[in-house]
C-alpha positions as CSV (number, residue, x, y, z in Angstrom):
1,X,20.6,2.0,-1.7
2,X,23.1,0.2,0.3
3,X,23.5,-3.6,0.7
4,X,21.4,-5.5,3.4
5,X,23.7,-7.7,5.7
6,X,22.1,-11.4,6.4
7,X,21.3,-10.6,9.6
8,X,19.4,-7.4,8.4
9,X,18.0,-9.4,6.1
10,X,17.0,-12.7,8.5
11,X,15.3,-9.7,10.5
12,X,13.2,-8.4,7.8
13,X,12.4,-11.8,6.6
14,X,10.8,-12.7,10.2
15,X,9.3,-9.1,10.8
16,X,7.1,-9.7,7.6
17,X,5.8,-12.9,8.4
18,X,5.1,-11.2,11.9
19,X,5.1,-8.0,12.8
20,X,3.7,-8.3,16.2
21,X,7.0,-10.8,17.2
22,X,8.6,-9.2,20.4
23,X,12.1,-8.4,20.5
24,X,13.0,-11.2,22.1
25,X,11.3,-13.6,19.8
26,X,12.8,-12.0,16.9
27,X,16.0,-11.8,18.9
28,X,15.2,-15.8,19.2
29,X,14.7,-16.6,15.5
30,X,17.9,-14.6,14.4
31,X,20.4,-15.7,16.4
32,X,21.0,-12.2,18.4
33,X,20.9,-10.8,22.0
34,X,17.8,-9.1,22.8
35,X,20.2,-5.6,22.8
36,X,21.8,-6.2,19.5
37,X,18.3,-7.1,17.8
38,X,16.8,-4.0,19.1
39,X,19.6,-1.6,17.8
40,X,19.3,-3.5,14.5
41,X,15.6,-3.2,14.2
42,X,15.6,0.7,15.2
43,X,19.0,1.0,12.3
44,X,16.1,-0.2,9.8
45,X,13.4,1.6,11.4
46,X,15.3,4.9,11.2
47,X,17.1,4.7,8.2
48,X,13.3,4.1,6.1
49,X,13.5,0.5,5.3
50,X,11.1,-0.7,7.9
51,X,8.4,2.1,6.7
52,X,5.8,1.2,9.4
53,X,4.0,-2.0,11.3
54,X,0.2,-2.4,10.3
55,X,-2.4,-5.2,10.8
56,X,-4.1,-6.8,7.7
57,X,-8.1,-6.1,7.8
58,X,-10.4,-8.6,5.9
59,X,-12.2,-5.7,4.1
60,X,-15.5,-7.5,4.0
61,X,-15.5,-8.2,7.7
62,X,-15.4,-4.3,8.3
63,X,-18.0,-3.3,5.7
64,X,-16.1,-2.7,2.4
65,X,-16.2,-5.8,0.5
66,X,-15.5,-4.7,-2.8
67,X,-12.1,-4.0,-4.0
68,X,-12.1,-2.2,-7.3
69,X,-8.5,-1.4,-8.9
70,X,-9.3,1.9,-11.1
71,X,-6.8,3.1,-13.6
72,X,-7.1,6.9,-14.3
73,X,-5.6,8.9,-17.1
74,X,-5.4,12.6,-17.1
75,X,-5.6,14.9,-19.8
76,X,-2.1,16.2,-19.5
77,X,0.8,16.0,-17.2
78,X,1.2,20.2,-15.9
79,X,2.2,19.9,-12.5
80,X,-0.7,21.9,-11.3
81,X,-3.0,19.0,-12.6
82,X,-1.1,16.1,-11.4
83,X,-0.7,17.8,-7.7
84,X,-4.3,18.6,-7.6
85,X,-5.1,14.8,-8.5
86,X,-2.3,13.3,-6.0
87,X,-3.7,15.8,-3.2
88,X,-7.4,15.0,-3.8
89,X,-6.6,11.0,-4.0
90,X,-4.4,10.8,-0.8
91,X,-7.3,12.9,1.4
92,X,-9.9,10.0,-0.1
93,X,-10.4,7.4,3.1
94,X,-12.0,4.6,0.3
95,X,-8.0,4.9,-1.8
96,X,-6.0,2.5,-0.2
97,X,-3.4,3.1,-2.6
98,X,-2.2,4.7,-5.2
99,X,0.6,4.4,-7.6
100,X,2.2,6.7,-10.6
101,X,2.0,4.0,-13.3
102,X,3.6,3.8,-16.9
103,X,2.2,2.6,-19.5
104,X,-1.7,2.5,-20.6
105,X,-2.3,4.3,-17.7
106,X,-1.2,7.2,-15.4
107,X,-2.0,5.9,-11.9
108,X,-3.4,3.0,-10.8
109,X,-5.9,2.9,-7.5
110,X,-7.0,0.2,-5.3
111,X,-10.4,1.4,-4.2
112,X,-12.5,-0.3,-1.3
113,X,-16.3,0.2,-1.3
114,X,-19.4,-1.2,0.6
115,X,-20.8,-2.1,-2.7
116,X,-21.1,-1.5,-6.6
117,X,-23.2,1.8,-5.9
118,X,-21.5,3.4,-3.2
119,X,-18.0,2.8,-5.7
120,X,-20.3,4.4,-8.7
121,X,-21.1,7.1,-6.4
122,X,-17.1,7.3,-6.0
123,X,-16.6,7.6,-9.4
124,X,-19.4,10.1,-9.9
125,X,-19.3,12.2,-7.4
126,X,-15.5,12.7,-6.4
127,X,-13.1,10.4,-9.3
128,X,-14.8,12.3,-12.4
129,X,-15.0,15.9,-10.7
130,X,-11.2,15.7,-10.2
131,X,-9.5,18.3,-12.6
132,X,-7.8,17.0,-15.6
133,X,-9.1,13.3,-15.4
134,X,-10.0,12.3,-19.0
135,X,-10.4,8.3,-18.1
136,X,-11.2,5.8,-15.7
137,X,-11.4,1.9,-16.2
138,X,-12.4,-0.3,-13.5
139,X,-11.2,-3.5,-12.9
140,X,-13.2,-5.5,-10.1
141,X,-11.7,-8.1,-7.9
142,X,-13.4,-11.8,-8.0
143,X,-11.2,-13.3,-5.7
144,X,-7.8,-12.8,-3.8
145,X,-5.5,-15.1,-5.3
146,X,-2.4,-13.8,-3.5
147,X,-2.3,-11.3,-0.8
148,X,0.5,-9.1,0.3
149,X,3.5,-11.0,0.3
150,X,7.2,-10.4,1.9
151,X,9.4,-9.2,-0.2
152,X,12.1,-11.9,-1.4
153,X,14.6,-10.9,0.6
């Protein structure tokens, strides 16, 4: 990991509060030609640390009001098992994410649904029939306190 520079960082900082900003916007708000801003925004874009540029959906505007954070434990750790589970998990459209976790559990999933039976069905019908899962605990969200947020660059 190498060191951000401030102008790397002033970049970042304005490309997460907006990723739609045009160049020369961003080029604007940190203090660069339009040129320089490019090169440094294709730098970061290259070298990994601008991973991609997505819009935010409100899940319940698009049908899948339910979040539902599941953590799953398997029964052991062989690598067979735990590729199997990561392959199954990243082909599953209604995983949004999915995270090797320490701790009480081994992964942790953020799971969208249309509703409480079509995420039982989930848990049924796919979740369960993976090989090697021995647990899953679901957590449901109420409310979003606090979305996404920019890192603290």
């Amino acid at each position: 990991m190498r060191s951000l520079e401030s102008l790397e960082i002033r970049i970042l900082t304005e490309l997460q509060k907006n990723g739609r900003l045009t160049n020369q916007d961003l080029a604007d708000l940190v203090g660069l030609s339009p040129s320089a801003c490019w090169r440094r925004v294709r730098s970061l874009e290259e070298e990994g640390v601008i991973k991609n540029y997505q819009a935010r959906v409100a899940g319940a505007k698009v049908g899948f009001p339910e979040t539902i954070f599941a953590r799953v434990n398997l029964e052991k750790h062989s690598d067979n098992l735990v590729q199997n589970f990561e392959d199954a998990i990243t082909n599953q459209p209604e995983v949004i994410e999915c995270f090797a976790t320490s701790g009480d559990s081994d992964y942790l999933l953020r799971v969208v649904a249309s509703d409480i039976s079509a995420y039982d069905h989930f848990i049924q019908k796919f979740l369960l029939k993976i090989e090697g899962v021995s647990q899953v605990r679901s957590n449901f969200q109420l409310r979003e306190v606090k979305g996404l947020s920019p890192y603290p660059l």
